[in-house]
C-alpha positions in Angstrom: 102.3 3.4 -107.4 100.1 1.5 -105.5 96.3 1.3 -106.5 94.0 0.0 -103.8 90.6 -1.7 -103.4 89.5 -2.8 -100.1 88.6 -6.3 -100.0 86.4 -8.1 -97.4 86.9 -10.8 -95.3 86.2 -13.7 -97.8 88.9 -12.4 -100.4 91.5 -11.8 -97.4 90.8 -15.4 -96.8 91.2 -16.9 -100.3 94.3 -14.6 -101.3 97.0 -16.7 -103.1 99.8 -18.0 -100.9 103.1 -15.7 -101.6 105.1 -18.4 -101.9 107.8 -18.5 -104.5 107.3 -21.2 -106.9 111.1 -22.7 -106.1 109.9 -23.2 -102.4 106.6 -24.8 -103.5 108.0 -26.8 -105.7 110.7 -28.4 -103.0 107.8 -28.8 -100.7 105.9 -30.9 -103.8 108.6 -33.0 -104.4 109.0 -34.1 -100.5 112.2 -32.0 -100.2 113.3 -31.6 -96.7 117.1 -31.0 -97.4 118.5 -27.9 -94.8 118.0 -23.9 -96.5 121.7 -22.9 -97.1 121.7 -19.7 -99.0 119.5 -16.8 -100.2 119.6 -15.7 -103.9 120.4 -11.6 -103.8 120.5 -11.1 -107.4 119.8 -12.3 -110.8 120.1 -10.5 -114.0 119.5 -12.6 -117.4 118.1 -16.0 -117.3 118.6 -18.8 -114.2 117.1 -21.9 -113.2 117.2 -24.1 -109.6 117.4 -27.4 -110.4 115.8 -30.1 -107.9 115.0 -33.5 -108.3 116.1 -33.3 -111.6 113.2 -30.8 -112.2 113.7 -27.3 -113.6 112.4 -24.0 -112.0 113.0 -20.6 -112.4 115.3 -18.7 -109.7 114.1 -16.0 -108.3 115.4 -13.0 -106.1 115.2 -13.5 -102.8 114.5 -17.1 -103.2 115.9 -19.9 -100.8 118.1 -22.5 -101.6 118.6 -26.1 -100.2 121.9 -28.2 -99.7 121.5 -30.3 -103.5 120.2 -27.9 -105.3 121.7 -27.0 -108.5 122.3 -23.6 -110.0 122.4 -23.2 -114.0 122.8 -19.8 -115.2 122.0 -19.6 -118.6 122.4 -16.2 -118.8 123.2 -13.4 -116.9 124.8 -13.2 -114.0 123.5 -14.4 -110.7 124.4 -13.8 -106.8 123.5 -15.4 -103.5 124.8 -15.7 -100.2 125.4 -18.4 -97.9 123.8 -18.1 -94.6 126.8 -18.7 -92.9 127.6 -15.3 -94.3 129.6 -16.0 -97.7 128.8 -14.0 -100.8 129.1 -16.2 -104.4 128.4 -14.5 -107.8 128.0 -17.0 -111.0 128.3 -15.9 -114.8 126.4 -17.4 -117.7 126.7 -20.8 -118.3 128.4 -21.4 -114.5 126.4 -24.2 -112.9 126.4 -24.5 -108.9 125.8 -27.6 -106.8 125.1 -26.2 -103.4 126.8 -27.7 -100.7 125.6 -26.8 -96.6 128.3 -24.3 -97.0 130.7 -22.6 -99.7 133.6 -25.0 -99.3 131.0 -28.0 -99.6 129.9 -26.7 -102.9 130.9 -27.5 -106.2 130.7 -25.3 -109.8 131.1 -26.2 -113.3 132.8 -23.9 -115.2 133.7 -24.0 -119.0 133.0 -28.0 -118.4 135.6 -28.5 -115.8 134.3 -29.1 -112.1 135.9 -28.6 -108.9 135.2 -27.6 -105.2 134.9 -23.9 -104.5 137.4 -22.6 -101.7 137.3 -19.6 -99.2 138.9 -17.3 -101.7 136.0 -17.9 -104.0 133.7 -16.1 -102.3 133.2 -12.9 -100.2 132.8 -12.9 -96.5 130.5 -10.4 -95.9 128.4 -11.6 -92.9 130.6 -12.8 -90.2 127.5 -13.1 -87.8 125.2 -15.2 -90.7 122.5 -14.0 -92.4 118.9 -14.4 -91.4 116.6 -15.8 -94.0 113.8 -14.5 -92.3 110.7 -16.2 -90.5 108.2 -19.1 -92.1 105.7 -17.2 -93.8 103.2 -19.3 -92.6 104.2 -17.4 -89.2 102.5 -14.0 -91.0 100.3 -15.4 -93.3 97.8 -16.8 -90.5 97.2 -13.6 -89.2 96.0 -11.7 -92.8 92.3 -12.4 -92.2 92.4 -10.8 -88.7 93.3 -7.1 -90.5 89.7 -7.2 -91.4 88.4 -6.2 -88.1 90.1 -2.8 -88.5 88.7 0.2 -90.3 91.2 0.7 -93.2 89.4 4.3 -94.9 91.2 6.4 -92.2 92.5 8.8 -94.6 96.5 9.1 -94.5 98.1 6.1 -92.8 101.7 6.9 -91.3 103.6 3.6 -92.2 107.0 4.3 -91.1 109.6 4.8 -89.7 108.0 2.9 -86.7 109.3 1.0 -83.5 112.9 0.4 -83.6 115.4 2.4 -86.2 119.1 2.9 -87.0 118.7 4.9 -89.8 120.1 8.9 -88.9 117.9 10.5 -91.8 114.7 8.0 -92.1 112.6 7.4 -95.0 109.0 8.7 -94.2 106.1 6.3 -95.7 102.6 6.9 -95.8 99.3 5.7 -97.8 96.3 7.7 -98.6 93.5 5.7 -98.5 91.3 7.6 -100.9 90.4 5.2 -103.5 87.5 7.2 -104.6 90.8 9.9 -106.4 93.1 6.9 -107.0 95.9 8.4 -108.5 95.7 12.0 -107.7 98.3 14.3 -106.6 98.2 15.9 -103.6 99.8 18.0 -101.3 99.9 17.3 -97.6 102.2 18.5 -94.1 104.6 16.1 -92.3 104.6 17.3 -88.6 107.8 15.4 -86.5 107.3 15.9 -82.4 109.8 15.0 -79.8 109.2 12.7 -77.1 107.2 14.9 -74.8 105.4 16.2 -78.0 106.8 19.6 -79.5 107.0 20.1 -83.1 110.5 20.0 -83.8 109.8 20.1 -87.6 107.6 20.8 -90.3 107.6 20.0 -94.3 105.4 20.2 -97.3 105.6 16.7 -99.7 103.8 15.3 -102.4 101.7 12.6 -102.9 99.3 10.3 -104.5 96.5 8.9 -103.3 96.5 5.2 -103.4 100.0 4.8 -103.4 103.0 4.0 -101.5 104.7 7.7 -100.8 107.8 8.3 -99.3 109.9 11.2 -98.5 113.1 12.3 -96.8 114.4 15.1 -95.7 117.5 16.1 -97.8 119.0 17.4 -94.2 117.7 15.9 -90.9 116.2 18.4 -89.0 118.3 20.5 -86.6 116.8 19.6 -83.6 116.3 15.7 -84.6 119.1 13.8 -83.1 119.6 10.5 -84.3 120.9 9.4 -80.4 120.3 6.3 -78.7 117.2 5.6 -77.1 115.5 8.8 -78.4 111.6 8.8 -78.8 109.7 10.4 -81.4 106.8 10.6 -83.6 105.1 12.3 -86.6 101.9 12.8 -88.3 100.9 13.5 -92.2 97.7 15.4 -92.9 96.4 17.1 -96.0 98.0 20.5 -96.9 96.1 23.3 -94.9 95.0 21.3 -91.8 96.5 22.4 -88.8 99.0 19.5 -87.4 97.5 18.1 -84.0 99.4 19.6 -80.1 101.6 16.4 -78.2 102.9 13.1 -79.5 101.7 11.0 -82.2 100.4 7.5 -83.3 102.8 6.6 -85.3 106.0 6.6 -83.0 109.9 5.5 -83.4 112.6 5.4 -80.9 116.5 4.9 -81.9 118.2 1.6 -80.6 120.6 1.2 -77.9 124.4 3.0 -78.2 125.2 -0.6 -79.1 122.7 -0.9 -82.1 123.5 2.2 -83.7 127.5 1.4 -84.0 126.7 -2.1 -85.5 124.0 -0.9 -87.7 126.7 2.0 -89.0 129.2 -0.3 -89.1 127.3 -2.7 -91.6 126.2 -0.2 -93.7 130.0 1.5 -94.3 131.7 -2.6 -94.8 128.8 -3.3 -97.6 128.7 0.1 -98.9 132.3 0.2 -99.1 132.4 -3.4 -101.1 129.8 -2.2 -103.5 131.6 0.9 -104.1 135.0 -1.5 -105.1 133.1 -3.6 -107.5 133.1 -6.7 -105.1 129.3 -7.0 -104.5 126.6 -5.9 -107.1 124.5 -3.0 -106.0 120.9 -5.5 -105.7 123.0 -7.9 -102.9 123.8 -4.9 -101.7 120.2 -3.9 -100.5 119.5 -7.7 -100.3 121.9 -8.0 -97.5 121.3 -4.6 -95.9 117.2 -5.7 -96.0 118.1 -8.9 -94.5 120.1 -7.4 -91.4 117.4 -4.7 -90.6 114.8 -7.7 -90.8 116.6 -9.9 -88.6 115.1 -10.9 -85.2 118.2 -10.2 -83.5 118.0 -6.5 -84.9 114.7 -6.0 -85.1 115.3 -2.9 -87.5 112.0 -3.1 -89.3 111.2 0.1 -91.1 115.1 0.4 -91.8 114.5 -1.6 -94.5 111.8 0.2 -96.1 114.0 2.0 -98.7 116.4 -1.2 -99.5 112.7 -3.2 -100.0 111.7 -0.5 -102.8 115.2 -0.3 -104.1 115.2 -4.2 -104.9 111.6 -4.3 -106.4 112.9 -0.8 -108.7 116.0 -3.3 -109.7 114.1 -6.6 -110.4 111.2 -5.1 -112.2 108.6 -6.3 -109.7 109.5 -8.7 -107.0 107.3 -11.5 -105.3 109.8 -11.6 -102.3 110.1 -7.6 -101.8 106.4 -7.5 -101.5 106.1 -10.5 -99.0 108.5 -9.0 -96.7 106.5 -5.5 -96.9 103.6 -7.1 -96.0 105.6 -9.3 -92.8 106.8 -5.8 -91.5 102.9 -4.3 -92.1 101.3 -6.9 -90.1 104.1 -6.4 -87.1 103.2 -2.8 -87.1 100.2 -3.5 -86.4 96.4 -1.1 -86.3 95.7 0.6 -89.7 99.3 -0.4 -91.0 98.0 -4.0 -90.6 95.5 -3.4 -93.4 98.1 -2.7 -95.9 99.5 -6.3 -95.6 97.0 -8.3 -98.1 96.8 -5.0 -100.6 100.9 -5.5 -100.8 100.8 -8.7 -101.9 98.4 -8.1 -104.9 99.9 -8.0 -108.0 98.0 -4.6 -108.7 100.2 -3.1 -106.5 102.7 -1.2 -107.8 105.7 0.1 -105.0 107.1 3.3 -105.7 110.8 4.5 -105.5 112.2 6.2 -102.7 
């Protein structure tokens, strides 16, 4: 669960950058070789090898055209960004190529080329490996001009979603009964502001909550283009008349077919035994995220999911804290509290 100390300006300033160690080590040793493929899972013990240096591989950690994969133990996953899906078993070694057929493994000492059938198309459109951070980390220190004690903060869902049943986040902001239980009412209005829906959840102050309904609500219709908002406030205060801050509409016809469509082809692959349940998320994350979709708080639940899964993950929490700052006003705030490694993220 999260625990939460507001910190001023100065601290915001001189947080440390979230940069996985792999990519700060490429950019110390004058690496400018092309990023080729994302790492989207990694159980067991596995090292990138660069420059004939060693360093550990981490989820959600890019990979450059020359590196070298050594699993030592484990297994380990990644996809290309072109859209190909690899796993690698203990003691496989990879030598990444700009694209799977370019690539070479070792395997039992013998080496060859990998083929098509080696891998797993599973994004025929590419995979986005997301912005620079640098794009996102400039804008930390500006949070500090906004109050961030405003009681509950609504996190999402939030501009633009596929999701039919969405995962409801929210932050209490009373550090002063960190860890506390408490009760509070989600109110859900339509577009010209009617409550449509009302629920009791439970939550801790200073954390990352999240809730779903186990049914959506009857009159909440997961159509295209509809507008809606919703509103958390402790148990026993009345939920405010007309629409609300924190406000979502549902893409275009368009969007919601490929969004489904995704979700059933990697769902379905996972549920053969072809991909392993974190790429799964990974890739799922990495669609909502892309700027082409622009499916922010879709990935909300796939974010927590990997961070359950890796025990703790440097990249989940960067992207969190990405999507935070592009929601902008007292979700803003949350951003540099995210990335502090007294942050715990809670499980969906």
């Amino acid at each position: 669960m999260i625990r939460i100390i507001f910190l001023p300006l100065v601290l915001f300033l001189s947080l440390p950058s979230p940069v996985h160690s792999q990519d700060a080590a490429a950019a110390a040793d004058g690496s400018t070789a092309a990023e080729v493929a994302l790492v989207t899972s990694l159980s067991g013990s596995a090292v990138r090898i660069s420059a004939a240096e060693e360093h550990p591989l981490e989820l959600g950690g890019s990979l450059q055209a020359g590196d070298e994969v050594h699993v030592k133990s484990g297994n380990a996953a990644l996809v290309f960004l072109r859209g190909d899906y690899l796993s690698l078993e203990a003691g496989e070694r990879l030598t990444l190529g700009t694209t799977l057929e370019e690539s070479r493994i070792v395997t039992g000492g013998d080496t060859r080329g990998l083929a098509v059938e080696d891998g797993l198309s599973v994004a025929e459109e590419g995979v986005d490996p997301g912005s620079g951070r640098e794009v996102w980390q400039s804008q930390l220190a500006t949070v500090s001009s906004i109050r961030a004690d405003a009681g509950v903060i609504t996190v999402a869902p939030r501009l633009t979603i596929s999701d039919p049943n969405p995962l409801f986040t929210w932050f209490d902001t009373d550090t002063s009964a960190a860890g506390t239980e408490r009760s509070y009412t989600l109110g859900l209005y339509d577009a010209k502001g009617a409550l449509i829906a009302q629920q009791q959840v439970r939550g801790t102050t200073g954390a990352l909550n999240s809730f779903r309904f186990p049914q959506a609500p009857r009159d909440f219709l997961p159509e295209a283009r509809r507008h809606y908002s919703w509103i958390l406030v402790p148990a026993g205060t009345q939920l405010p008349a007309g629409p609300q801050d924190a406000s979502f509409v549902f893409v275009d016809q368009a969007g919601l077919e490929a969004a489904r469509a995704k979700r059933a082809q990697l769902e379905e692959l996972q549920r053969t035994g072809r991909l392993d349940i974190s790429s799964l998320h990974m890739l799922l994350s990495r669609y909502y995220l892309d700027e082409r979709e622009r499916l922010f708080a879709d990935a909300i639940p796939h974010l927590i999911a990997l961070d359950a899964l890796s025990g703790g993950s440097t990249y989940v929490r960067e992207q969190l804290a990405g999507m935070f700052l592009r929601f902008g006003n007292q979700v803003s705030t949350l951003a540099p509290r995210i990335l502090r490694s007294t942050v715990k993220i809670g499980t969906p």
